[in-house]
C-alpha positions as CSV (number, residue, x, y, z in Angstrom):
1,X,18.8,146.4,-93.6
2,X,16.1,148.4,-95.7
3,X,16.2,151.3,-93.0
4,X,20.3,151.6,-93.6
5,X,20.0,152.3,-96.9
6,X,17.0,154.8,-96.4
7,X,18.8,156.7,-94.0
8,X,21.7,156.8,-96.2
9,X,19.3,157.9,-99.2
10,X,18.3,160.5,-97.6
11,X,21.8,161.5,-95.7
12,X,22.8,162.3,-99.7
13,X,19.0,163.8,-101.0
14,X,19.9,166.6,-98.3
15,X,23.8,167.1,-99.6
16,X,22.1,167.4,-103.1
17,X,19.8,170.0,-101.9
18,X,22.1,171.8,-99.3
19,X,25.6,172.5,-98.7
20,X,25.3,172.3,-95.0
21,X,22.6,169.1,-94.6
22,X,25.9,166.3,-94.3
23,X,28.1,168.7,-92.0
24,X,29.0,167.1,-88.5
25,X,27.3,170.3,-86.8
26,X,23.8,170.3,-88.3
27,X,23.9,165.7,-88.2
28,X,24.6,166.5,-84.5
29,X,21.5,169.1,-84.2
30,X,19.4,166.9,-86.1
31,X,20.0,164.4,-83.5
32,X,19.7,166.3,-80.3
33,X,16.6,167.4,-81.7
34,X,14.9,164.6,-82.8
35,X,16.0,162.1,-80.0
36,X,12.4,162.0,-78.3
37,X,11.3,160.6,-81.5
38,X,13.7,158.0,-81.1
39,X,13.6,157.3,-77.4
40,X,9.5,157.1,-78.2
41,X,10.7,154.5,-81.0
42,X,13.3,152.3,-79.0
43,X,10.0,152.4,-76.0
44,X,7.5,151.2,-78.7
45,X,10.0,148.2,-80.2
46,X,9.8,146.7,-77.5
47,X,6.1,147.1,-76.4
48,X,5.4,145.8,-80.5
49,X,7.5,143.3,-80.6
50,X,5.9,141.9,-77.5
51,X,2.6,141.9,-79.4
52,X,1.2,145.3,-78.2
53,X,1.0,149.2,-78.7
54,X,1.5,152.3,-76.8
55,X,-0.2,155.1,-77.9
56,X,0.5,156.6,-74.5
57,X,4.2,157.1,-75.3
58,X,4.0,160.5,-76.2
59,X,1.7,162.4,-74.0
60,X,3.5,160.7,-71.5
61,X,6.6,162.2,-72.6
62,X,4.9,165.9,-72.1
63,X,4.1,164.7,-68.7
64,X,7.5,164.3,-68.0
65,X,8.4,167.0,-68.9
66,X,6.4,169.5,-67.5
67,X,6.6,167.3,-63.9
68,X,10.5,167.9,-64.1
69,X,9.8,172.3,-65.0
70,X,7.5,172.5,-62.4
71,X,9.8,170.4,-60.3
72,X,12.8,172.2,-61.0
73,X,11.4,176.4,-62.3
74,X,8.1,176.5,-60.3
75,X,9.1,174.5,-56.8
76,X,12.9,174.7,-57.0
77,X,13.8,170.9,-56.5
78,X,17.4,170.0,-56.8
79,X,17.7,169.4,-60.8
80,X,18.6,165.3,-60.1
81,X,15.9,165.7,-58.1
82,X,13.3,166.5,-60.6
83,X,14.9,164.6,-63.1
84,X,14.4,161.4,-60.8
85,X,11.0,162.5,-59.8
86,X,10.2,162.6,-63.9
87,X,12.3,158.9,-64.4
88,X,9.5,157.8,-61.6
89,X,6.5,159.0,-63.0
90,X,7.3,157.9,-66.7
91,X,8.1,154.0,-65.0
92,X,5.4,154.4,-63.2
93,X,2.5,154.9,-66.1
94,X,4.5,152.2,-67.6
95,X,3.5,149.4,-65.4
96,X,0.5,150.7,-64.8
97,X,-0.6,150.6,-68.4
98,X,0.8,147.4,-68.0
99,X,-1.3,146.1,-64.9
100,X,-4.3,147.0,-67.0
101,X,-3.6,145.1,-70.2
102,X,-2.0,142.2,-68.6
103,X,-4.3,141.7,-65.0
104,X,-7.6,142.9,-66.3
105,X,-7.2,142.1,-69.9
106,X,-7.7,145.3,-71.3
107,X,-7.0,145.7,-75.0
108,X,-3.5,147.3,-75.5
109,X,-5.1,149.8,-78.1
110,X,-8.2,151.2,-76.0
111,X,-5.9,151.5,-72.8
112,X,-3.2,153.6,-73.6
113,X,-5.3,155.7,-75.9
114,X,-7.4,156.7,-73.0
115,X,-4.4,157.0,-71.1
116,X,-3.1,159.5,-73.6
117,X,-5.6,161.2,-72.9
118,X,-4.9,161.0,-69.2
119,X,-1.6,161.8,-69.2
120,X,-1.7,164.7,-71.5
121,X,-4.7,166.7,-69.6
122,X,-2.3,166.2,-66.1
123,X,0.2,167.8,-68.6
124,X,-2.4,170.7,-69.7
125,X,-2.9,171.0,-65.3
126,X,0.4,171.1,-64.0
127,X,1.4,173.4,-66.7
128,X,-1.4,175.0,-68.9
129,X,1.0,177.8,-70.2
130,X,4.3,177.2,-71.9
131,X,6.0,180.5,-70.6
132,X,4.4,179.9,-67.0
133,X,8.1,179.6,-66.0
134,X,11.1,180.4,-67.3
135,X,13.1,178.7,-69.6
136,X,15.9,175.9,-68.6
137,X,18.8,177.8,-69.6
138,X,21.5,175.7,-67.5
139,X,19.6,172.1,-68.3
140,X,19.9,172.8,-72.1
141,X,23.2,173.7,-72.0
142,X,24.0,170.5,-70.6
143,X,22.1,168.6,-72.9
144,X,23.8,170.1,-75.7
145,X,27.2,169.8,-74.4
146,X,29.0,166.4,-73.8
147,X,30.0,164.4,-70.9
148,X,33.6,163.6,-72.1
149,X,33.8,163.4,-75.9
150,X,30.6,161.9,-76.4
151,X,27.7,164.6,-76.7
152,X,24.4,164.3,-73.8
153,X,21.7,162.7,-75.8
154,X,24.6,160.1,-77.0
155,X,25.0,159.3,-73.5
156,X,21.2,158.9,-72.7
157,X,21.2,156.7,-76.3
158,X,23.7,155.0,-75.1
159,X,22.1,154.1,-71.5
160,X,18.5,153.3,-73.3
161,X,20.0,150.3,-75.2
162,X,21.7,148.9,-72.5
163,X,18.9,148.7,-70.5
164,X,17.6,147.3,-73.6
165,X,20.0,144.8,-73.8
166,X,19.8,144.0,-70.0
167,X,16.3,143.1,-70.2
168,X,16.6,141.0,-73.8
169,X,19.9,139.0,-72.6
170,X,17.7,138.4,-69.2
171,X,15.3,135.5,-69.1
172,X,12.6,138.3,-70.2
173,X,13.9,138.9,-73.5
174,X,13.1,135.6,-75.3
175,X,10.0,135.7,-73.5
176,X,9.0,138.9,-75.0
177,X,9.6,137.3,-78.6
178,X,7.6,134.5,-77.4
179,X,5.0,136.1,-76.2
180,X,5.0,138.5,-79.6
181,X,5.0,135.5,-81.6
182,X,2.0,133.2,-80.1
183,X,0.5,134.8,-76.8
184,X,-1.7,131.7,-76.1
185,X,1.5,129.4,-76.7
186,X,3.7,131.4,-74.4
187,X,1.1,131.1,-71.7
188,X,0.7,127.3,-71.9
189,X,4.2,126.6,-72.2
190,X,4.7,128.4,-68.4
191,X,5.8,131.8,-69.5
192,X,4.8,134.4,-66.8
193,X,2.4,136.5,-69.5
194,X,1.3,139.3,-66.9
195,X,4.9,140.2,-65.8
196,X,6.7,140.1,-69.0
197,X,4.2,142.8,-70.5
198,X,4.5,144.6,-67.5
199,X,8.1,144.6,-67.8
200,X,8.1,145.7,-71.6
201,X,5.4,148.4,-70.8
202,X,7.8,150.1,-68.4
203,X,10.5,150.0,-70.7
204,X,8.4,152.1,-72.8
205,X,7.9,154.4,-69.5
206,X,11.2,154.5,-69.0
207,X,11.9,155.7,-72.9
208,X,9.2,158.4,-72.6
209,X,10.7,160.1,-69.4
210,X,13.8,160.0,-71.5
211,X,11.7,161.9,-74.3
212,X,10.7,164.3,-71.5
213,X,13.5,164.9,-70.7
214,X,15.4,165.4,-74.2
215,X,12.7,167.8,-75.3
216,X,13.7,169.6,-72.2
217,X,17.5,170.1,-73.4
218,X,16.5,170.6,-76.8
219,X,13.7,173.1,-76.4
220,X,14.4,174.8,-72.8
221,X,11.3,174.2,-71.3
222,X,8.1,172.3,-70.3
223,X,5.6,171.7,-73.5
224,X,2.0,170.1,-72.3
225,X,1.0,169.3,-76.1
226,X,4.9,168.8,-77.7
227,X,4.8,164.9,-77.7
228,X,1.6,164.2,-78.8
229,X,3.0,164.1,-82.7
230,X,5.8,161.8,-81.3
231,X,3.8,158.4,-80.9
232,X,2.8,158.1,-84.4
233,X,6.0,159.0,-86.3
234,X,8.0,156.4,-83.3
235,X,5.5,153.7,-84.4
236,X,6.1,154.3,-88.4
237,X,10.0,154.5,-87.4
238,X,9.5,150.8,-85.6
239,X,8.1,149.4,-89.1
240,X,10.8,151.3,-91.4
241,X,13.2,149.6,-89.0
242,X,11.7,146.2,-89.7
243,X,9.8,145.3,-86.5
244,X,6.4,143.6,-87.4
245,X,3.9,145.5,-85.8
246,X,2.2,141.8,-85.4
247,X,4.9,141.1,-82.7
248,X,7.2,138.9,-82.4
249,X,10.4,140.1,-84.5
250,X,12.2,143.0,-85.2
251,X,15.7,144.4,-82.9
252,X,16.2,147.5,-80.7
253,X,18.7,148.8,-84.1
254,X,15.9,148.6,-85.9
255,X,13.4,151.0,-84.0
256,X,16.5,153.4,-84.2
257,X,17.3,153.4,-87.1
258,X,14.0,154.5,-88.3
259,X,13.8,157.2,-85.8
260,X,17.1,158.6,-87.2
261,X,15.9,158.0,-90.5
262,X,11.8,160.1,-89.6
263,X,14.4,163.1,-88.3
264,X,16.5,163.2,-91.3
265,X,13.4,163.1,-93.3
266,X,11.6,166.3,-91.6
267,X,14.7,167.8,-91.6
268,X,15.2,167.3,-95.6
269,X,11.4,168.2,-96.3
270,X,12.3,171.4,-94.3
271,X,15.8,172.0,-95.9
272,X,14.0,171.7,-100.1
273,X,12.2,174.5,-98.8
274,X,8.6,172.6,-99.1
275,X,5.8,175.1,-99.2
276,X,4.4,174.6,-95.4
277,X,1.2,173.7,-96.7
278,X,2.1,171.0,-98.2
279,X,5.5,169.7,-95.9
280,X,2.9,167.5,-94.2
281,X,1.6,165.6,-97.4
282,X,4.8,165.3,-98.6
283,X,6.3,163.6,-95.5
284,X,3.5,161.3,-94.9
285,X,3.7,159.9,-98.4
286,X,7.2,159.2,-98.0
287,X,6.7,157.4,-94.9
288,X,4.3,155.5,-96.5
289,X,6.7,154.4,-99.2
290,X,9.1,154.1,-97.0
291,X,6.7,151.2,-95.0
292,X,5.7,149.8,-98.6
293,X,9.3,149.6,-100.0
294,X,10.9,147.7,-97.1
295,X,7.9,145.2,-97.0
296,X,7.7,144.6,-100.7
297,X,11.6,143.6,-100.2
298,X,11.0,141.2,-97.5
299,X,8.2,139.5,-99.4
300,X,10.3,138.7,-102.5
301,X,13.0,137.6,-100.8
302,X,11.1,135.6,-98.4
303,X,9.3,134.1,-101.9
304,X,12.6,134.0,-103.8
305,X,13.8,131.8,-100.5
């Protein structure tokens, strides 16, 4: 897989450049840190590969988040509570977004990016000020510790891809390929359209509350604006991962794979010591080769076959 090796590639750019980039500590701070970009890219696989988009995944995210600090710091809900609460709400945008595409036959694209902008202004109300409460001390702890030997955001990893692989070894799965593939064929052949996008839109709801709540852990406390830069990178890591953002193919690995392979990417544009004004150029245009190179290798071979 194309994404492999660019993670790998840039695993040994960042020992070139730092004597600390390939230690087990700072891999397992990259991680914990970047997860929400891959929970927002394991919500979109799914969503793309079903033919659609989500640009809703990351505001919706923030929205999680601050519901579970105001929740938990401002009204002093039981933490499983809150947590629940957040799980809810993020599940619940989810199928909403998909009862508008799939009942009224909204496009995918103009729905959730009004909804972004519905879920992030809630965000802005419920908490307009970062240091409105104080910070999660006891909630981060636990998500950077470990349940057992395997550390928190493993365990939520591990949770999000097998809900992934209930749904895809369900009756559901195959239909979302189908529906990716041909929409108008899956409906004539008798596939149930409306509740299969339904059921891949709450997926993705389900992966931003487990954003949320990551960027809880890993930053201490509710963000209104934080995941609006995670729905772009999430949809670049589902194409570095090989999912066709014309629906249809592309595996839960994949999405990922080129989420871990966006955090080791920031994280080595941050260890070379980029000048700031230029860190954001400079990542972009590897992105974009990195989207180029993988595609340019699929369309020999697929020519060479």
């Amino acid at each position: 897989m194309p994404a492999l090796l660019l993670v790998f590639l840039a695993m040994a750019m960042g020992g070139m450049f730092t004597d600390y980039f390939i230690k087990a500590s700072y891999l397992n701070s990259i991680f914990k840190n970047y997860m929400p970009v891959i929970f927002s890219a394991l919500g979109l696989s799914v969503v793309i590969i079903g033919g659609g988009i989500d640009l809703s995944i990351g505001t919706l995210a923030s929205l999680v988040n601050c519901v579970i600090v105001y929740l938990y710091l401002g009204l002093r809900f039981n933490p499983y509570l809150a947590v629940a609460a957040g799980v809810a709400i993020g599940i619940g945008f989810g199928a909403l977004n998909g009862v508008l595409i799939s009942i009224f036959r909204l496009n995918s694209l103009i729905t959730t990016f009004a909804m972004s902008w519905i879920t992030g202004c809630i965000a802005l109300w419920i908490l307009p000020e970062p240091s409105k409460y104080s910070m999660a001390a006891d909630f981060s702890r636990f998500y950077k510790g470990s349940l057992g030997f395997i550390p928190t955001p493993f365990v939520m990893l591990i949770i999000a891809l097998i809900v992934w692989y209930c749904i895809m070894s369900s009756s559901t799965g195959p239909q979302i390929y189908a529906m990716g593939s041909d929409l108008k064929r899956a409906f004539v052949t008798g596939i149930d359209v409306a509740k299969t996008r339904i059921v891949s839109y709450m997926y993705s709801g389900f992966m931003a509350s487990l954003a949320g709540i990551a960027i809880l852990g890993s930053m201490g406390g509710g963000f209104a604006s934080v995941g609006d830069s995670f729905t772009l990178p999430g949809i670049a890591a589902c194409v570095i991962g090989g999912i066709s953002l014309s629906g249809g193919s592309g595996t839960a690995a994949g999405g990922v794979i080129g989420g871990i392979f966006m955090a080791f990417l920031t994280s080595l544009v941050l260890a070379m010591d980029v000048d700031p004004y230029y860190q954001s150029l400079l990542t972009n245009a590897v992105i974009l080769l990195s989207i180029l190179i993988p595609s340019l290798i699929r369309t020999l071979w697929r020519k060479r076959a």
